[in-house]
Structure formats: C-alpha cells, structure tokens
N, C-alpha and C positions, 0 to 999 in steps of 0.2 A: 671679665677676664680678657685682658690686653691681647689680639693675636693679629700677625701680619702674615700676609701668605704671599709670597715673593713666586713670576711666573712670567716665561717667554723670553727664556734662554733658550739657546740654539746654535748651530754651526751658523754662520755666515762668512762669505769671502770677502777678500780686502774690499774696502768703496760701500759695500752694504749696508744692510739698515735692520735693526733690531727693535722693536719696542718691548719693555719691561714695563707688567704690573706689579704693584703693590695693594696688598687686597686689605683694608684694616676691617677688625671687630671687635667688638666689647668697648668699643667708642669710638665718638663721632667727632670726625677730623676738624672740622671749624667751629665745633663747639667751644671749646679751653683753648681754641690756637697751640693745635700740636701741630709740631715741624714735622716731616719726614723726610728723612736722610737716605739716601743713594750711596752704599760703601760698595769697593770689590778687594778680591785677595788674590791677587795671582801667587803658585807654587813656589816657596820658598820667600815668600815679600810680605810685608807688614799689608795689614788690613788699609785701604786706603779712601779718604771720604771723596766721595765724588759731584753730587750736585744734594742742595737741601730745597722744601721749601715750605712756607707758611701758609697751611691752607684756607685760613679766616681774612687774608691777603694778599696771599700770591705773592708774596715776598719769597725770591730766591737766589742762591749765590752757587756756584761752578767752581770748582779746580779749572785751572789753567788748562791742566790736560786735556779737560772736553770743552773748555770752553768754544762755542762756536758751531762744535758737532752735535752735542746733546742738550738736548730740553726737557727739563723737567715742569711735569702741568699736575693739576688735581681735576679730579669731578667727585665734587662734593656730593652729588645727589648718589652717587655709586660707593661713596666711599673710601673711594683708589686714586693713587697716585701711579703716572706713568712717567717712565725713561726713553724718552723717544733716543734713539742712537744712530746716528746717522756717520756716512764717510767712514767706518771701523775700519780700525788698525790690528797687525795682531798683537800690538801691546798692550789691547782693548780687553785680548783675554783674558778672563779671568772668572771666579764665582762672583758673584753681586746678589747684595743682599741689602734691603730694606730696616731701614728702625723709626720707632718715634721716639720722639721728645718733647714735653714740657714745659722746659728750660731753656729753648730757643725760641724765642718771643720775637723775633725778627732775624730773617736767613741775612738779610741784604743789610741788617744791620752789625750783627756780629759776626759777618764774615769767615773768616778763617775757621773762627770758633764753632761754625755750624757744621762743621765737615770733619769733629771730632768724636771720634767714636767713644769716649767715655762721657760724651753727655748726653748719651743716648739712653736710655732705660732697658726698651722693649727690640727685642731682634726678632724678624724671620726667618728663614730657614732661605737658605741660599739658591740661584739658578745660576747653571753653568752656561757661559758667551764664551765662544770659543768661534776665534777668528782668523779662518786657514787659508791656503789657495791647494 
C-alpha cells in the first residue's frame, strides 16, 4: 500500500528557511525510478507543481518560481525526499504536499511535464508553509 507522509511545515518570516519531508512506504523510491513531485495550493489558486525528482538518478526539474531558492534532494537509505526552501516569500505560502509517480522516468527530461499534477498517481496529505512578518 502506496503511502506518503508530507511534514515540516511551519510559520517562517520573509528571507527564512523551511525544509519539507516527504516520507514514502509501501515502496522503495530507486527501485522502479519513482519520481516524487513537490506541489502547493495557496487559497483560492490552482494546485501548483513545484520541484520533481528521480530518485534512481537524481534527475530534477524546478518551476521558475523557486528556481534558485529550493532544492530538492533524496536519501534513499531513508526513503524520503526533502524540500529544502530557502530566501521564502510570502507568495511561498501555501499547503504543499508531496506525490509519486511512475510515469516520470526522467524530471530533467520531461520537464514541464514532471510538475504535472495528473501524472502523479499517489498523494500525501498536505503541510501548511505559511510565510509572515
């Protein structure tokens, strides 16, 4: 049974720094080269993909928006993927929430396509980044 455990959301003020985990179980991320995807939702806005990446490779691609600020890494021996977030804005706000996939067989390959939330299968449960002064 596919489950992701999305965690280490928090207030933080503008310029700070947040890291998100992504916790997977019921399988093992560099086995089949599942991607994991980094979405968020801020109130009243479309879900939107944020950073992916390929844990059998380390292949990964960024929205423009964090490009620069956030990094996405794996540790495979843990099973987790992290959102390091760095320099946060408060347009950063938002619930973010974790998925895998698949069907993404390369982040740095398919680009744009990895940061789409319908070719994601499996969803976690969301953490709230909420970024105030």
């Amino acid at each position: 049974d596919v489950q992701l455990q999305a965690s280490g959301g928090g207030v933080v003020q503008p310029g700070g720094s947040l890291r998100l985990s992504c916790a997977a179980s019921g399988f093992i991320l560099d086995k089949y080269n599942y991607a994991i995807g980094w979405f968020r939702q801020a109130p009243g806005k479309e879900r939107e993909g944020v950073s992916c990446i390929n844990s059998s490779d380390g292949s990964t691609y960024y929205a423009d928006s964090v490009k620069g600020r956030f990094t996405i890494s794996s540790d495979n021996a843990k099973n987790t993927v992290y959102l390091q977030m760095n320099s946060l804005q408060p347009e950063d706000t938002a619930v973010y929430y974790c998925a895998a996939s698949r069907r993404i067989t390369s982040a740095r390959s398919m680009g744009i396509i990895s940061l789409l939330a319908p070719w994601y299968a499996y969803w976690g449960q969301g953490t709230q980044v909420t970024v105030s002064s």
